[in-house]
C-alpha positions in Angstrom: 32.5 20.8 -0.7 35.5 19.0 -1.6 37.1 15.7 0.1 39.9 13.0 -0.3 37.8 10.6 1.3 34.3 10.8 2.8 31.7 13.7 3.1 29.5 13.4 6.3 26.5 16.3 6.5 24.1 16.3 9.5 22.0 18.6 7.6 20.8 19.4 4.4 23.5 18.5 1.5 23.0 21.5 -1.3 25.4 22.3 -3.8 28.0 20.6 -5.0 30.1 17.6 -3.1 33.1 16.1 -4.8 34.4 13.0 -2.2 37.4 10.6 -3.1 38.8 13.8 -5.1 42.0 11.9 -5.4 40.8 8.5 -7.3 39.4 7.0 -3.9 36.6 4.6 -4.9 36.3 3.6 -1.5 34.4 6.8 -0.5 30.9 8.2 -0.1 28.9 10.9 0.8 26.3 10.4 3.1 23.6 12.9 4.3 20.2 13.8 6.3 19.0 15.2 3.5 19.5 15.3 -0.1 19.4 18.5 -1.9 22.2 18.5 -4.0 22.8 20.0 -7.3 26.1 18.0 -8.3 27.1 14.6 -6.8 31.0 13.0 -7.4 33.0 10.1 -6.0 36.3 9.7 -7.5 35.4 11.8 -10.5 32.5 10.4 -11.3 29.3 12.4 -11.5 26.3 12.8 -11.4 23.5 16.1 -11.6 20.3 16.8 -10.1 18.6 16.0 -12.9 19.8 12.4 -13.1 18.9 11.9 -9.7 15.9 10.0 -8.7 13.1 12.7 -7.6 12.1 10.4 -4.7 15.5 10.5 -2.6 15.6 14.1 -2.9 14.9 16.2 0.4 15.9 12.5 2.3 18.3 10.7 4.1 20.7 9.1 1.5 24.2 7.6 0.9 26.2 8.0 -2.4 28.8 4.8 -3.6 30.6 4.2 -6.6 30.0 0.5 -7.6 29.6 -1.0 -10.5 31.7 1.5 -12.8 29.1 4.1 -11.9 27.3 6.5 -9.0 24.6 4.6 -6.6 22.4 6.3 -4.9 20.6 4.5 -2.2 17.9 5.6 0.7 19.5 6.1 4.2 18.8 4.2 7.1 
């Protein structure tokens, strides 16, 4: 899944999701349920294995702050 600015999923988030494709730091990804296998906001990245094992299968929003991808719980 691929995005200028935001990615919104009522669901399950697997695969990949690239938001703020174009440089825009300002965007997020936000989902029900985190499944993903590759995370990116404004070309910065980050894989499943980097991502902390308890906000996996929950509700979670993605940020780029701090020169870097947060991750935070949902809600």
């Amino acid at each position: 899944m691929l995005a200028a600015g935001s990615i919104h999923v009522y669901g399950a988030l697997r695969g990949r999701a690239l938001a703020g494709i174009h440089g825009n730091t300002q965007a997020g990804i936000y989902c029900r349920e985190l499944e993903a296998e590759l995370l990116s906001v404004a070309g910065n990245y980050k894989r499943l294995e980097d991502i902390d094992s308890q906000l996996l299968g929950r509700p979670a929003e993605v940020h780029f702050a701090k020169e870097q991808l947060e991750i935070k719980p949902l809600g």
